[in-house]
C-alpha positions as CSV (number, residue, x, y, z in Angstrom):
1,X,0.0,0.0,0.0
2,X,1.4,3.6,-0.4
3,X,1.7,5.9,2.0
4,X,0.0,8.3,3.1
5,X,0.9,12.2,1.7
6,X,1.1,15.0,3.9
7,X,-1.4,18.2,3.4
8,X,2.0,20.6,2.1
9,X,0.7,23.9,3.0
10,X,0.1,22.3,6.7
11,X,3.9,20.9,6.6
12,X,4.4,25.0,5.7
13,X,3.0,26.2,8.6
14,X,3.1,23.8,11.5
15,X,6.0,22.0,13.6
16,X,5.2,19.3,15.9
17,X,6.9,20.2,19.4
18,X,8.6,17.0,21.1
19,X,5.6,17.4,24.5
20,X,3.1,16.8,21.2
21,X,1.9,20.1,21.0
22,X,1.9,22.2,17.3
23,X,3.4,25.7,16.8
24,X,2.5,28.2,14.4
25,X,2.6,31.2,13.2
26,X,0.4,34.5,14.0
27,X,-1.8,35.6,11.9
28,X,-2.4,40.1,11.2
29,X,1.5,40.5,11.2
30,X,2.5,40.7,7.5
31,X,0.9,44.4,6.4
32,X,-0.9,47.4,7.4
33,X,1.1,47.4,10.7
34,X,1.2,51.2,10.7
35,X,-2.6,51.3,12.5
36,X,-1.8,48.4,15.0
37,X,0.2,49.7,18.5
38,X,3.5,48.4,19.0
39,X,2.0,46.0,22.2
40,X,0.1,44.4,19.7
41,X,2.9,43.7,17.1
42,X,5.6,42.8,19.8
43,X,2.0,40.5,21.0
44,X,1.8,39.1,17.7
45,X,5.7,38.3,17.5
46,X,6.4,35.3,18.5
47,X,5.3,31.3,18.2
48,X,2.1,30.6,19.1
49,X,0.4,27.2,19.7
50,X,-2.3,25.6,18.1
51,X,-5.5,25.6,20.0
52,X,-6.0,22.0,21.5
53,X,-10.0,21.5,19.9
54,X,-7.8,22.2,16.6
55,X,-4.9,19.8,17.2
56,X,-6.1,16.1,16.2
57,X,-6.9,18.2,13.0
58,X,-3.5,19.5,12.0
59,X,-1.9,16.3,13.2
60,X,-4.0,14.3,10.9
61,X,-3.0,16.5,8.1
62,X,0.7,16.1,8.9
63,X,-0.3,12.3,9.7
64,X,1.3,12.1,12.9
């Protein structure tokens, strides 16, 4: 049987930490930052985690 392929705009996005928990991005950083405060960018700045009703859902598309 072959295997099974990965969804490749999920591999793109998410990392699988080593306690089983998925990083990501955030979202709202990439343009029009002139309107948003600087709390809100420095907020927005680093890794985030992906929410745990979402995680069987990302894992299954990296088919962990």
């Amino acid at each position: 049987m072959p295997k099974m392929k990965s969804n490749s705009g999920a591999l793109k996005r998410f990392k699988v930490k080593k306690n089983g928990s998925i990083k990501r991005g955030s979202a709202f950083r990439s343009h029009i930052l002139t309107k948003k405060s600087p709390k809100r960018k420095r907020n927005l700045r680093g890794p985030q985690t992906v929410a745990a009703v979402d995680t069987a859902r990302v894992k299954k598309m990296l088919n962990c």
